[in-house]
N, C-alpha and C positions, 0 to 999 in steps of 0.2 A: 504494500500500500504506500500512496504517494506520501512525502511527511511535509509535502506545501502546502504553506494554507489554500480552503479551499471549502464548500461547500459542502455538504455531503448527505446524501440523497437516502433513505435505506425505504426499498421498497417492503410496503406492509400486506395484510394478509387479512380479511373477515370481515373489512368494511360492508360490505355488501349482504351481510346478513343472512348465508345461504347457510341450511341447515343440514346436519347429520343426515342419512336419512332412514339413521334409527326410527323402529316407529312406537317405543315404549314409553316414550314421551306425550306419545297423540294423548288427547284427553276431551271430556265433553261436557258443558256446560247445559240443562236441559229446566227451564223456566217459564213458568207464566206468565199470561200479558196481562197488565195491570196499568201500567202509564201509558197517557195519552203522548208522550213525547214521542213514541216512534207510532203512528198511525196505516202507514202503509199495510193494507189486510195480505198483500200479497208475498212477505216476511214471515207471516203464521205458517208455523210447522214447517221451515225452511232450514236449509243446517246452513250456517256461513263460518269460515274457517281464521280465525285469526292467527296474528304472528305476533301482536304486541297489543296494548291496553290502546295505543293510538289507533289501532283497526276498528276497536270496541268505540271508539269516540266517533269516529268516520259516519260509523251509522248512525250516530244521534246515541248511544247508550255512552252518559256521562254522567257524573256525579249529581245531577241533576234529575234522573232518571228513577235514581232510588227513590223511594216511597219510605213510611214508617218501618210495611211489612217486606219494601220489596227490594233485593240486595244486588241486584244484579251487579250491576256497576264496581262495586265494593269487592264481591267473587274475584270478580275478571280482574281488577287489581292486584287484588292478593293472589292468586295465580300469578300473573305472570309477576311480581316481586320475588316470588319462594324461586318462579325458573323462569327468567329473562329469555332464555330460549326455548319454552315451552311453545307446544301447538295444541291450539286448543278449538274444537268445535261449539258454536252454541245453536241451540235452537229454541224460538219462541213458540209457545204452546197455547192452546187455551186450556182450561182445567177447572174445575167444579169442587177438588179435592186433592188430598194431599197425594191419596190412592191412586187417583186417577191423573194426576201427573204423570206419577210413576211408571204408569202402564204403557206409558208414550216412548220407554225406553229403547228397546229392541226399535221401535219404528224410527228415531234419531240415527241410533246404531247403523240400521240399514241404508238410511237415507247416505250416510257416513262412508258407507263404501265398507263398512265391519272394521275401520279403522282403529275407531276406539277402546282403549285401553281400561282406563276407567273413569267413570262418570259422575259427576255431583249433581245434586236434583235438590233445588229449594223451590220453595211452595209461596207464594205473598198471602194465599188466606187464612183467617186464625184457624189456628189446628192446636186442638189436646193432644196430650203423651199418646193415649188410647189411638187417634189418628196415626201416631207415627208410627205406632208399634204396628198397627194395620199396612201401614206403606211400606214397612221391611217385607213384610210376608210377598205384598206384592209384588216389591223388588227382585227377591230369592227369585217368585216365578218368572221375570223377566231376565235374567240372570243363568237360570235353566236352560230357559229358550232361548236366549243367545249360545252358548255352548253347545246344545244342539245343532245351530245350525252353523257351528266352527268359527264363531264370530264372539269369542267371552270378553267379559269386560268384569270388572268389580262397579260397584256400586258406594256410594256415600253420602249420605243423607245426613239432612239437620234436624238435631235432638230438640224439633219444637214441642213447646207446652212442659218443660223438662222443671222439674223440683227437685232437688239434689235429696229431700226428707223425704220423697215420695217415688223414687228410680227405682223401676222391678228391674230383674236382671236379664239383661237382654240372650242371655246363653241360651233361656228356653226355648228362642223362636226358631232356633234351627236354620237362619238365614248365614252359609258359610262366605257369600259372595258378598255380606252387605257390611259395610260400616254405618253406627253412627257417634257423630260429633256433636260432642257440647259445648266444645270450646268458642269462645266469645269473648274479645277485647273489649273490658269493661266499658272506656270511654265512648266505643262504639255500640256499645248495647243503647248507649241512652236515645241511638236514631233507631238502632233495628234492635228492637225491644225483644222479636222473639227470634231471631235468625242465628244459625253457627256459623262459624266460620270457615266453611267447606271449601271455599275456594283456598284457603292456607292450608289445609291438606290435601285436596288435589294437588298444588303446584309444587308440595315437595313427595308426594309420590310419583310425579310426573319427573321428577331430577333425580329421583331413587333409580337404581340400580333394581331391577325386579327382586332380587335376591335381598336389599336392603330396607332394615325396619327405619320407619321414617322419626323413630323417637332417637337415634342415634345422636347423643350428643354433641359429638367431635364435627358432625357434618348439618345437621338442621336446627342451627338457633332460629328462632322463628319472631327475633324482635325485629321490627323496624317498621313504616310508616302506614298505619291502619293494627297493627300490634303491638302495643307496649306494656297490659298490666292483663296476665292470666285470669280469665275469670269467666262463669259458665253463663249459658244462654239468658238472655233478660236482663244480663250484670252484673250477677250477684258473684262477689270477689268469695276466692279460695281461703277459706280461714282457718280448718284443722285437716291435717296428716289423716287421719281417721277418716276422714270424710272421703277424701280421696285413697287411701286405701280399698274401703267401701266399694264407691266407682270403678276403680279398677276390676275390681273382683267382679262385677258385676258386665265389666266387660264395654266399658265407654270408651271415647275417646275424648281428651281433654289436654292443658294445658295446665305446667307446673311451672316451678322454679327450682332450682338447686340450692342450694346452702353453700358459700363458698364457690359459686358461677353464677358469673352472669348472665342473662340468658333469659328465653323463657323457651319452653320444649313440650313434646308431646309426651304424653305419658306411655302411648305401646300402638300400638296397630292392630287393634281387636276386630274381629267381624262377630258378627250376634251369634255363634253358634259356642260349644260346651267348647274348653280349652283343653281338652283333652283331643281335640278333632284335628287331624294333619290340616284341614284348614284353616285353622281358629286365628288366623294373622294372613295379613290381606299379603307377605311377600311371600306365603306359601303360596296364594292363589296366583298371583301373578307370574309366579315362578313355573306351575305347571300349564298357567294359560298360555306363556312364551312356548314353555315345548310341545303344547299341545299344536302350534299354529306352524312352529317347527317342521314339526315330525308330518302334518298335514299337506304341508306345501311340498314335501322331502317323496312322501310315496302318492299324492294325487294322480302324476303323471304314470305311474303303473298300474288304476285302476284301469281294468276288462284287456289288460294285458296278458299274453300267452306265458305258461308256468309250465315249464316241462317236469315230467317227473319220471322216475329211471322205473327199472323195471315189475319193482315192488311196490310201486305205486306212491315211492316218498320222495320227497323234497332233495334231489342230489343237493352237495357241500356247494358246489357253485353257487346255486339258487339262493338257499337260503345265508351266505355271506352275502350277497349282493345285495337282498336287503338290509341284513343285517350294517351292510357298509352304507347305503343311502343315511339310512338311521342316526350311524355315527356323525359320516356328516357332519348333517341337522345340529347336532348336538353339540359337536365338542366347542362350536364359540363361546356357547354358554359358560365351558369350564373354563375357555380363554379369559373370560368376561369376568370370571368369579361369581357367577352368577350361580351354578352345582358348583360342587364338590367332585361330584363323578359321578356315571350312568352307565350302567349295562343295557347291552340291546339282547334279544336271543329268539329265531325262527327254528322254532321244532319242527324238525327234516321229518316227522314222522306223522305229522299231520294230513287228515286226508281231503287233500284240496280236489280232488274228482266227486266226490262225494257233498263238498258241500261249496263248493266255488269262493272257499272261503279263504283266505292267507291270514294267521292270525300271528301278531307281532307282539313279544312282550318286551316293553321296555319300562325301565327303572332309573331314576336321579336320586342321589343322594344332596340332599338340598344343602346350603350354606347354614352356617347354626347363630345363633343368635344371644350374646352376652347378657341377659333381664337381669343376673347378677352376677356382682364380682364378689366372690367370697374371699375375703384377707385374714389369714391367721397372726395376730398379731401381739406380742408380749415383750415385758424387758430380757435381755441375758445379761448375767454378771460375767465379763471375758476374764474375769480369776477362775470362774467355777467354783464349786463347793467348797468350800475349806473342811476338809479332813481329816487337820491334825486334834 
């Protein structure tokens, strides 16, 4: 390099804004129309696709936009604050209910092209606890129905109508695809009285890693502009350990503080089903919805494809490697990714595909494990040791 003076130029790199084109980031926004500020009827039930809170402004959804009950505006914010390079869908609905929102989900989804990863669904009409607990149910089945039709998404809804004295435990309902949140930045409660804060959980399981719990300290402080003071739906501030103990157990999702950090954070990534259940944490779910979509796209191209089989009627070593190696594939980014641990594939050569035109594939991930505690043995030593004499 010249050592004259002289100008010096260093071409850069990202201006432009183009994205990964991971798509575990996609994510969906799914709401009622309640403000006269966007009127256009021809917007209803439409998916429009943003890159940034200024796309959300473009169409007239600005701070202005929000209502007591209705948070749009506010979501879409805290999204894209948690991932500045999140992609996020939204879609405007009509809805009579909290339930009947919900049910609009898969139809988003599809509208979507099954892009979506996971979805937040807030409601602007008043709705009791009893309502929400009816719109997980409904969730799970739109949640079903998506995975049937190879298009899964998680689900995340707001803990409206929510009383921290009065919280049944959400394990009972058996919804493994659903979260909900209670969490609520106090000073923001006093606009949106009964709304959570869904879109600060969307936007940081949108920047997760499928593999990764979004309570992760080291990686999702969740303070900054729209979140400053942990506190549950309505505003009511966190004031005993106990309480949230409670909540936890019970399977919420909300917002703490640490002792000795600053910060404010999530407390786990619960879905409403028993914590005993391989999916009871939304990055078990995402973890096998990535390989389910994997391993779908990996063998598609060999359905009503010819299978030969040797002369006893079973699967020669060729065949079933060859699947077996599609498989792998699929797969092993994931372990690149730190997303598994590791995965066995395995085609039983001895199966009888004349008989039933069937190939049947067993495959297995060991998932990535997840630290909920650090156990520390901790005491003085005397480095004399025991005196003896």
């Amino acid at each position: 390099m010249s050592t004259l003076n002289d100008v010096v130029i260093t071409k850069l790199s990202g201006g432009l804004g183009r994205r990964n084109p991971e798509q575990d980031m996609v994510s969906g926004l799914l709401y009622d129309t309640v403000s006269s500020i966007i009127t256009d009827a021809s917007t209803l039930d439409k998916v429009q696709r943003l890159a940034s809170l200024e796309d959300a402004e473009a169409l007239g959804i600005t701070a202005d936009y929000d209502t007591e009950q209705q948070s749009v505006y506010y979501q879409i914010q805290q999204f894209f604050r948690m991932n500045p390079s999140g992609d996020l869908y939204i879609m405007r609905t009509a809805a009579t209910s909290y339930a009947d929102i919900v049910s609009k989900a898969v139809d988003m989804q599809e509208k979507a092209d099954g892009n979506i990863r996971q979805m937040a669904i807030i409601y602007s009409g008043e709705t009791t606890f009893a309502q929400t607990q009816a719109a997980v149910l409904k969730a799970q089945q739109q949640a079903d129905r998506a995975f049937a039709d190879y298009i899964p998404f998680e689900i995340i809804l707001e803990g409206k109508g929510f009383k921290a004295n009065e919280a049944a435990s959400l394990a009972d309902l058996g919804a493994a695809n659903v979260s909900v949140v209670i969490a609520m930045d106090v000073e923001k409660a006093v606009k949106y009285s009964n709304t959570a804060a869904v879109g600060l959980a969307l936007g940081a399981l949108s920047k997760a890693k499928v593999s990764e719990n979004i309570a992760w300290i080291e990686k999702f402080n969740l303070t900054g502009e729209g979140f400053a003071k942990a506190g549950f739906v309505g505003g009511t501030e966190i004031k005993t350990l106990g309480t949230l103990e409670t909540l936890n157990e019970k399977r919420y999702i909300f917002t703490q503080t640490h002792t000795g950090l600053a910060g404010v954070y999530f407390n786990d990534s619960h879905t409403c089903t028993d914590g005993t259940s391989d999916f009871a944490y939304v990055e078990n779910n995402r973890t096998i919805n990535k390989a389910t979509r994997l391993l779908r796209t990996a063998l598609l191209p060999k359905l009503a494809s010819p299978v030969l089989v040797d002369i006893d009627g079973k699967l020669p070593q060729s065949v079933s490697k060859s699947f077996e190696g599609l498989c792998r594939s699929a797969l092993e980014g994931m372990v690149a990714n730190q997303e598994v641990s590791a995965f066995d594939v395995y085609v039983d050569p001895k199966q009888n595909i004349l008989a039933t035109s069937e190939l049947k594939v067993k495959a297995e991930i060991t998932p990535i494990g997840t630290a909920r505690k650090i156990m520390v043995d901790l005491g003085f030593k005397n480095p004399f040791g025991i005196d003896k004499a």
